[in-house]
C-alpha positions in Angstrom: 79.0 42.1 36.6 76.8 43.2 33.7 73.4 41.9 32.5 75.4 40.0 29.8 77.5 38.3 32.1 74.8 37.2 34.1 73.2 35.9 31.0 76.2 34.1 29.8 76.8 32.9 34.1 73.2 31.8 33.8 73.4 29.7 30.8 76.2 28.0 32.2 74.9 27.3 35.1 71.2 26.1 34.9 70.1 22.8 32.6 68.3 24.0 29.4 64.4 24.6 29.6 63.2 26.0 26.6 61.8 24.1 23.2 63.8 22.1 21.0 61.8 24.2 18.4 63.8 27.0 19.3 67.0 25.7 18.5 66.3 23.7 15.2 67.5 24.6 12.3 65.9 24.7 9.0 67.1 21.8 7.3 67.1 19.6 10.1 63.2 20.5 10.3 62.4 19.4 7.2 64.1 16.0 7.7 62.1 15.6 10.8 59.3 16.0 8.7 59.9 13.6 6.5 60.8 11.1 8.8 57.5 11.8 10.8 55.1 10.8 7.7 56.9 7.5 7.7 56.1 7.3 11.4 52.1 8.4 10.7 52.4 5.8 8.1 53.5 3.1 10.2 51.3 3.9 12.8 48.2 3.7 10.6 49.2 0.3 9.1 50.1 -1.6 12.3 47.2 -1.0 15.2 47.9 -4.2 17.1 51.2 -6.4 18.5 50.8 -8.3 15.5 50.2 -6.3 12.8 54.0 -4.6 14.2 55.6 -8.3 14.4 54.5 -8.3 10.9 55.8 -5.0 9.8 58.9 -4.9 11.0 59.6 -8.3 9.9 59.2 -7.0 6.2 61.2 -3.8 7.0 64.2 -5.8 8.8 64.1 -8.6 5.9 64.3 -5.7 3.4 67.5 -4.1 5.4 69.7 -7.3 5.0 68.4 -9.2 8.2 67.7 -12.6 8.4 66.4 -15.1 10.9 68.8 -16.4 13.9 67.6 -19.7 13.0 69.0 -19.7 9.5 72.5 -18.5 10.3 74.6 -21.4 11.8 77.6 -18.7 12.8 77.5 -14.8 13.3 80.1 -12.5 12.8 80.6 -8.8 13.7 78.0 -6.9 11.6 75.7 -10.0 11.2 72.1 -8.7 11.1 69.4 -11.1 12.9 66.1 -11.3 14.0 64.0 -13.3 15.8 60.1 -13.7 16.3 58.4 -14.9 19.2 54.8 -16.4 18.8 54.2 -14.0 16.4 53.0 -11.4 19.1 57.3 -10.1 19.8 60.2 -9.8 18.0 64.0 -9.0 18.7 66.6 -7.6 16.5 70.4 -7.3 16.8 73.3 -6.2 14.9 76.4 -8.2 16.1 79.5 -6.1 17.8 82.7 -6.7 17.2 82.8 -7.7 21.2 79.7 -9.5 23.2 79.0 -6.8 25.4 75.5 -5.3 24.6 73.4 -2.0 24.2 69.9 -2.6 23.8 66.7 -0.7 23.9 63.5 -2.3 24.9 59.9 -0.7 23.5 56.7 -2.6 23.7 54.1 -3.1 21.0 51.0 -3.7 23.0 48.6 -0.9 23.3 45.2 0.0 25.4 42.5 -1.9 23.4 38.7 -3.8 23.5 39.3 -7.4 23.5 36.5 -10.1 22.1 35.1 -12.6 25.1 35.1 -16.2 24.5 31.7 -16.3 23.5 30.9 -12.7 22.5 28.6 -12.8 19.8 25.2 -12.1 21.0 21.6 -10.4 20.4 19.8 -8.2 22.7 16.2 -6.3 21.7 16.9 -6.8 17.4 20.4 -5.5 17.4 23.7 -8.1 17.8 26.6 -7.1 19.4 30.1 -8.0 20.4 30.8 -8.9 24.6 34.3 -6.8 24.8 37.2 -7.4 27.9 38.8 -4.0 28.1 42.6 -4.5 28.0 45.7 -2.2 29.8 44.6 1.2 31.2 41.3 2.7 29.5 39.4 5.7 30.7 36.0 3.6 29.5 34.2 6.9 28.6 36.8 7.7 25.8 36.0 4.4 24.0 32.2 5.2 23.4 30.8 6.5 20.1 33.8 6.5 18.6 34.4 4.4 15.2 36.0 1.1 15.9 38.4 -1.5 13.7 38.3 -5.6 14.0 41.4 -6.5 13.7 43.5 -10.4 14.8 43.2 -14.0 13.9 40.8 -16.7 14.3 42.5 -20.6 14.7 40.0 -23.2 13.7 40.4 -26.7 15.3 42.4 -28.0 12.2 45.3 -25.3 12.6 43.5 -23.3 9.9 44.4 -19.3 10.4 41.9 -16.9 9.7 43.1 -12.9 9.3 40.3 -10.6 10.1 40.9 -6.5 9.3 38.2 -4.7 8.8 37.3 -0.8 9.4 40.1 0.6 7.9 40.0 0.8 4.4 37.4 3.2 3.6 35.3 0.8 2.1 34.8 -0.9 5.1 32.4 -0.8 7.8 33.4 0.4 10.9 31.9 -0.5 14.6 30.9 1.4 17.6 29.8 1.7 21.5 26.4 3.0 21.8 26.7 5.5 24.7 23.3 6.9 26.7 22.0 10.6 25.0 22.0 13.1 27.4 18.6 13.8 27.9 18.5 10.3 29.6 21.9 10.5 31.6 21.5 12.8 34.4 21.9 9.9 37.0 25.2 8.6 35.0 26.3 12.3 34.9 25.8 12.5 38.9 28.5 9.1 39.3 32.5 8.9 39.1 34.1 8.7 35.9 34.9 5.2 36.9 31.5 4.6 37.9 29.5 6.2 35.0 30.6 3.2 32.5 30.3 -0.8 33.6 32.6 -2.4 31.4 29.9 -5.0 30.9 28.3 -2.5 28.8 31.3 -1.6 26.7 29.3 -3.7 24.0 30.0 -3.1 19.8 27.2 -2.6 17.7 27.8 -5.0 14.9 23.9 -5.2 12.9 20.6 -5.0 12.9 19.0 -7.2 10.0 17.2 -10.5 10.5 18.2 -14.0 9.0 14.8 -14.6 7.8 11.4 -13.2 7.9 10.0 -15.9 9.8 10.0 -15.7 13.7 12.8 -17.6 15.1 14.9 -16.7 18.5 18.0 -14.9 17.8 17.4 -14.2 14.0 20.0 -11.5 14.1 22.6 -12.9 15.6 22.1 -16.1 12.9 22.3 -13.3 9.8 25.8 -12.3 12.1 27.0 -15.5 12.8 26.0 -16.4 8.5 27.9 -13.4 6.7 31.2 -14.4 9.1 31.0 -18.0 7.9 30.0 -17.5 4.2 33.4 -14.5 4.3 35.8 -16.7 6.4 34.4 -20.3 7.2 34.1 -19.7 10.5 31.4 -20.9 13.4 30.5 -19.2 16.7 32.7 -22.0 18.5 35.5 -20.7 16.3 35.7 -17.8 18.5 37.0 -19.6 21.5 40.0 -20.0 20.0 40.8 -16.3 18.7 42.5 -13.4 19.3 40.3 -10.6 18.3 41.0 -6.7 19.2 39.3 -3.8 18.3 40.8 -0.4 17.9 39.7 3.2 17.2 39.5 3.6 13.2 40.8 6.7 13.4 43.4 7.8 11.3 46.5 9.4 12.6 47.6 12.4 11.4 49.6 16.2 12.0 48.0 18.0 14.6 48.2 22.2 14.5 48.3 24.7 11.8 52.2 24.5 11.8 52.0 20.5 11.8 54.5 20.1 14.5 52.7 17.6 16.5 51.0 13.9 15.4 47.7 13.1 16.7 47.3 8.8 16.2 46.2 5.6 18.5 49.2 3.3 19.7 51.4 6.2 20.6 52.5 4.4 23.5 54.0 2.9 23.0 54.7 2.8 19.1 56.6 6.4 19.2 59.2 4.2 20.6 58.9 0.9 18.8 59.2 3.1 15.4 62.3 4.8 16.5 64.0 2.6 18.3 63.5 0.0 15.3 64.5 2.6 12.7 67.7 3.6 14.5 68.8 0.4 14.8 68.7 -0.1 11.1 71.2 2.8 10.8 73.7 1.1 12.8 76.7 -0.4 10.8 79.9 -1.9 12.3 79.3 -1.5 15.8 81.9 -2.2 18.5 79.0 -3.6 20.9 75.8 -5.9 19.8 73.4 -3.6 19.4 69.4 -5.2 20.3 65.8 -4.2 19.8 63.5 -5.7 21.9 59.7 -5.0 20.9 58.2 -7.1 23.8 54.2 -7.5 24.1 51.6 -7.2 27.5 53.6 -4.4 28.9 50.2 -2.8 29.7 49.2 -5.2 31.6 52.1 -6.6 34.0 54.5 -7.6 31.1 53.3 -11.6 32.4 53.2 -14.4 29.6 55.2 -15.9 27.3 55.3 -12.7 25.0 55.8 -10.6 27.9 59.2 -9.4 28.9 58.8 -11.6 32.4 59.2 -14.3 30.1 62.2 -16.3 29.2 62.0 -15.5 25.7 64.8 -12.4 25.1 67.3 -14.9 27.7 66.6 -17.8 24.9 67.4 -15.4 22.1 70.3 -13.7 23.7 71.8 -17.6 24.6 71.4 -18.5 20.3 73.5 -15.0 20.0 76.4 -16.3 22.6 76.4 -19.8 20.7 76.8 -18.7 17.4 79.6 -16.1 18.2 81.4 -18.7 20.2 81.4 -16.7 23.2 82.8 -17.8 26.5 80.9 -15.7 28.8 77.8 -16.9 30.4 74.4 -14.7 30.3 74.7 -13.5 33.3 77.7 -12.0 32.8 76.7 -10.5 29.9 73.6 -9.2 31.6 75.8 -7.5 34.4 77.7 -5.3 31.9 74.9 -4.7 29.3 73.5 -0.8 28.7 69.6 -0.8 28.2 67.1 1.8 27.4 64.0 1.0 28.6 62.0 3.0 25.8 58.8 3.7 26.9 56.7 7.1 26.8 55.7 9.2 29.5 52.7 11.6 30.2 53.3 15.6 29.0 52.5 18.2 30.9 48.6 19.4 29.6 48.2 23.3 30.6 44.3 22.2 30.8 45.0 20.4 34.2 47.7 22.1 35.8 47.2 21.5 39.2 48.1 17.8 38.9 52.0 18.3 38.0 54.5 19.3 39.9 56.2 21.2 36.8 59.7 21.6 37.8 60.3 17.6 37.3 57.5 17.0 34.0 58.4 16.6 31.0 56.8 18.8 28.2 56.2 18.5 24.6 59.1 19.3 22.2 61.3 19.4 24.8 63.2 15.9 23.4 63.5 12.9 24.8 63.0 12.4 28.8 65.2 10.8 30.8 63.3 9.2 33.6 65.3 7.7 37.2 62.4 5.8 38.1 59.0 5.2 37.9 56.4 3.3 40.0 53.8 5.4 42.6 54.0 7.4 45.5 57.2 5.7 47.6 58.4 4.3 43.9 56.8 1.7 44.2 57.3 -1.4 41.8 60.1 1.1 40.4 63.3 0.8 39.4 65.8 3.3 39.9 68.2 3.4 38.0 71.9 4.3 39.8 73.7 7.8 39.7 76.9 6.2 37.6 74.9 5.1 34.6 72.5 8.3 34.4 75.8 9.9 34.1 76.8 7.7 31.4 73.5 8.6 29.3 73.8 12.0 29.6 77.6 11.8 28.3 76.3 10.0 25.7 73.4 12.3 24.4 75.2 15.7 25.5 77.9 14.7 23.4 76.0 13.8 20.5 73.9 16.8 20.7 70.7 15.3 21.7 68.0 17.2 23.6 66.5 15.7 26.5 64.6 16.3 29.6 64.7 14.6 32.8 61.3 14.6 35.0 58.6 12.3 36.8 55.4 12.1 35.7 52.5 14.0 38.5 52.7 15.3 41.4 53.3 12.3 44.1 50.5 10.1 45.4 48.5 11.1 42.1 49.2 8.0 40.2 52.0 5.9 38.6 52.9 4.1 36.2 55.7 1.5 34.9 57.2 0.2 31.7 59.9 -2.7 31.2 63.0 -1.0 32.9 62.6 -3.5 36.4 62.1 -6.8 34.4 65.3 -6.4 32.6 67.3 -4.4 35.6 65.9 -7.8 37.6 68.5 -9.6 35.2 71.3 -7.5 36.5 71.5 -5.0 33.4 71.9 -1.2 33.8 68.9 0.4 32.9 67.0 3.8 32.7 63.6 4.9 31.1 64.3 6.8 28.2 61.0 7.7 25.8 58.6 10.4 24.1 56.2 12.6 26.0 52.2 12.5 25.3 49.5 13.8 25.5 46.0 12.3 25.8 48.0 9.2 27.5 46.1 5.9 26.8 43.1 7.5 25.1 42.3 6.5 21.7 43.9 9.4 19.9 47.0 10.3 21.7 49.9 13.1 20.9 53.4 13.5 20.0 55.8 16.2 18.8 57.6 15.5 15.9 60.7 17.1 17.2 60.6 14.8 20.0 59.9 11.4 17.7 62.8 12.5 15.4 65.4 13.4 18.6 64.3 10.2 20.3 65.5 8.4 16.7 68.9 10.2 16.6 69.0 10.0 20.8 69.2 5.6 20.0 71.0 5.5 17.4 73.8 7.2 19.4 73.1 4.9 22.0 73.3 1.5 20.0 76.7 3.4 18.8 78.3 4.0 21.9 81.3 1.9 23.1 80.9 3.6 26.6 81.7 0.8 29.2 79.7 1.8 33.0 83.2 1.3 35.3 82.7 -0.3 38.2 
C-alpha cells in the first residue's frame, strides 16, 4: 500500500480534526462575516434577559410573527410567539404534523445584581451593595467599566427603565480594587479568597448634597439626581430589578478578525443563532420551537426558569389551536431538542487541565456534547446512542462541521445547561453549542466560523423530518 493509499485509508477511517477554516471557501467566508456583525451588534444592544425578550420581540414581529394570544386557530406555517414575564420568550413555526424540533438557549448571563437596600455611603464616596449572580471569578469584575441596566416598579405599577453606561455620553461605574503596593497579604490568599463578595461594591460619586454638615450628604446628592431623572426614592429599590454589566463593547478579535471578543457569549452565541435560524424556516413538516429560557446560571429555578411550567403552558395553547388529539406527554416523548448551550474551548495557556482528545477547540464548529454534569456525570443527562446517531445524520448530511468532546479533564469541574429539565419531560435531547473562551468572564470569545456553522447546523435541525424509531 502506498503513502497515498494510506492517506486516502486514513481519511476514511478517522473523524475529522482539523479547522473548519481550512475547509471554507471564499464566499462562504464573507457571508460569515456578515452575519457575524449582526451578531456583534445584537450582542452590544441586548446585555441582560430583558433587553433580549425585547429584541427579539421586535425582530420576530418584523418576520410576520405574532402573539399566540391573538391567533384563535394555527395552521401549518403559522408563526407565533410568546413572552413570559418579560424575562423569556418562545417562538414556533407550525409543522404540517404536531411532532416537534426545538432548540433551547438561555438568555441569562453572569452579572452584579443591586441588594434590596444598596445605596449607601462609606468615608465621602457612595456606592452600590452588589449580589454577584451565576458563576463569576470575582477578581475579573474589578476595575473594569460597568453598565446599570433593568427596571424599577414603584408601588403604583409605574415602570421605570434605567440604561446607562453605554452610550458614550454616559457615565460608566466601577469596582475599586486594592493597588498593589498594599496587596501583598491578598496576593498570599486563594483566588476565591482574595475577593469577599461583600466588597464587590460600585463606585457611583463623590459630591456632597450641601455644604453644610449633615450625615450621609453624599448618599442624599445620589439618592436626589435618581429622583429629580426618574422619580424614584430609595424605598423604590426594593422593588427592582437592577443588573450591572461590563460596558465593554464587543468586537472582532485578531488581525484576520476571525474570532469575536463580547460579554453574554454564553449564552447569547446560541440565543442569536438559534433565533436567526429559526426565522429561515418556511413550511416545515414538524413545529419547529425556540425556547430562550432565563436563570439557567443559576439552577434554571423560578417562574422564568426552564424548571417552570411555562414552555408546558405554551406548548398546551399550540395543541389547542391546531386541534390536536395528542396529549403533551405524548408529544414530549417523540419531540427532537437541542439543548443549545456553549461549552468551554480548549486555551493552550492552561493545557494541563484538558484531556485534549474529547475538548472541543475553536473553529472546529459546533460541539456535540453526550453529557455534562461533574466527575461521575453528575446532575447530567446523557443523552442515548440512537438519537446521537440521528444528529450526526442530520449535520453530516447537511454538511455541517461539528465536534464532539467534554469539557476538562474529570474531577476538574463541571458544568450543566437545560438538556435534563427538558429530557425530565421525556424529550430526546443532546447539548449542541459554540465553544469559548474566557468562559463566564466579562469579555468572552467566539469564532465566527463556529457562530455561523452553529446558525446553518439549526436551521437544518428545525428542517429535519427525521423521526428517532423506537
Amino acid at each position: 500500500m502506498d503513502i497515498n493509499q494510506i492517506k486516502k485509508l486514513k481519511e476514511s477511517l478517522f473523524k475529522p480534526s482539523q479547522s473548519g477554516w481550512m475547509t471554507l471557501e471564499e464566499e462562504n467566508k464573507k457571508k460569515m462575516y456578515t452575519y457575524s456583525e449582526g451578531y456583534i451588534s445584537f450582542l452590544n444592544e441586548a446585555k441582560t434577559e430583558r433587553m433580549c425578550v425585547t429584541y427579539f420581540k421586535n425582530l420576530l414581529i418584523e418576520n410576520g410573527f405574532k402573539n399566540i394570544d391573538d391567533c384563535q386557530t394555527l395552521k401549518p406555517n403559522d408563526k407565533v410567539y410568546y413572552i413570559n414575564k418579560e424575562k423569556n420568550i418562545y417562538a414556533a413555526i407550525i409543522g404540517q404534523e404536531d411532532n416537534l424540533n426545538i432548540i433551547g438557549a438561555h438568555i441569562d448571563s453572569p452579572r452584579l445584581d443591586l441588594k434590596p437596600n444598596p445605596l449607601y455611603e462609606s468615608d465621602e464616596l457612595a456606592l452600590f451593595k452588589t449580589h454577584y449572580y451565576g458563576g463569576i471569578k470575582k477578581y475579573q469584575w474589578l476595575n473594569i467599566p460597568l453598565s446599570m441596566h433593568g427596571v424599577i416598579v414603584k408601588k403604583d405599577g409605574t415602570k421605570i427603565q434605567i440604561d446607562i453606561g453605554e452610550k458614550e455620553e454616559d457615565p460608566i461605574f466601577t469596582i475599586a480594587d486594592l493597588l498593589p503596593h498594599l496587596s501583598n497579604w491578598q496576593e498570599n490568599k486563594t483566588l476565591y479568597e482574595a475577593i469577599d463578595p461583600e466588597n464587590l461594591n460600585i463606585l457611583v460619586g463623590s459630591i456632597p448634597y450641601t455644604k453644610d454638615k449633615i450625615n450621609e450628604n453624599i448618599k442624599l446628592n445620589i439618592i436626589s439626581i435618581l429622583n429629580k431623572e426618574y422619580g424614584i426614592t430609595e424605598r423604590d429599590f426594593v422593588s427592582s430589578e437592577i443588573e450591572f454589566t461590563p460596558a465593554f463593547k464587543s468586537k472582532s478579535l485578531g488581525f484576520d478578525k476571525s474570532l469575536i471578543a463580547g460579554y453574554g457569549q454564553d449564552d447569547r452565541a446560541c440565543t442569536y443563532t438559534s433565533m436567526t435560524a429559526l426565522l429561515n424556516i418556511e413550511n416545515p413538516k414538524k413545529t419547529a420551537i425556540c425556547i430562550l429560557a432565563d436563570k439557567e446560571e443559576i439552577g434554571s429555578m423560578g417562574n422564568t426558569g426552564m424548571s417552570s411550567t411555562s414552555f408546558d403552558y405554551f406548548i398546551e395553547k399550540i395543541l389547542k389551536k391546531i386541534n390536536s388529539t395528542k396529549t403533551i406527554n405524548e408529544i414530549y416523548n417523540d419531540s427532537l431538542v437541542l439543548s443549545a448551550d456553549v461549552t468551554g474551548a480548549y486555551n493552550p495557556n492552561f493545557p494541563d487541565i484538558y484531556e485534549k482528545n474529547n475538548e472541543s477547540y475553536l473553529g472546529h464548529g459546533l460541539s456535540l456534547i453526550k453529557y455534562t454534569g461533574s466527575a461521575s456525570k453528575g446532575g447530567a443527562s446523557d443523552a442515548n446512542s440512537e438519537y446521537v446517531a440521528l444528529i450526526r445524520k442530520i449535520f453530516e448530511e447537511n454538511n455541517i462541521t461539528y465536534q464532539s468532546s467534554e469539557m476538562g479533564k474529570i474531577g476538574i469541574g463541571g458544568g450543566g445547561t437545560i438538556a435534563y429539565i427538558l429530557a425530565n419531560r421525556g424529550m430526546n435531547v443532546i447539548d449542541c453549542g459554540i465553544s469559548l473562551l474566557s468562559m463566564h468572564s466579562p469579555y468572552e470569545i467566539s469564532s465566527k466560523f463556529d457562530i455561523y456553522n452553529a446558525y446553518q447546523g439549526y436551521i437544518s435541525f428545525y428542517k429535519t423530518d427525521e423521526i428517532l424509531k423506537k
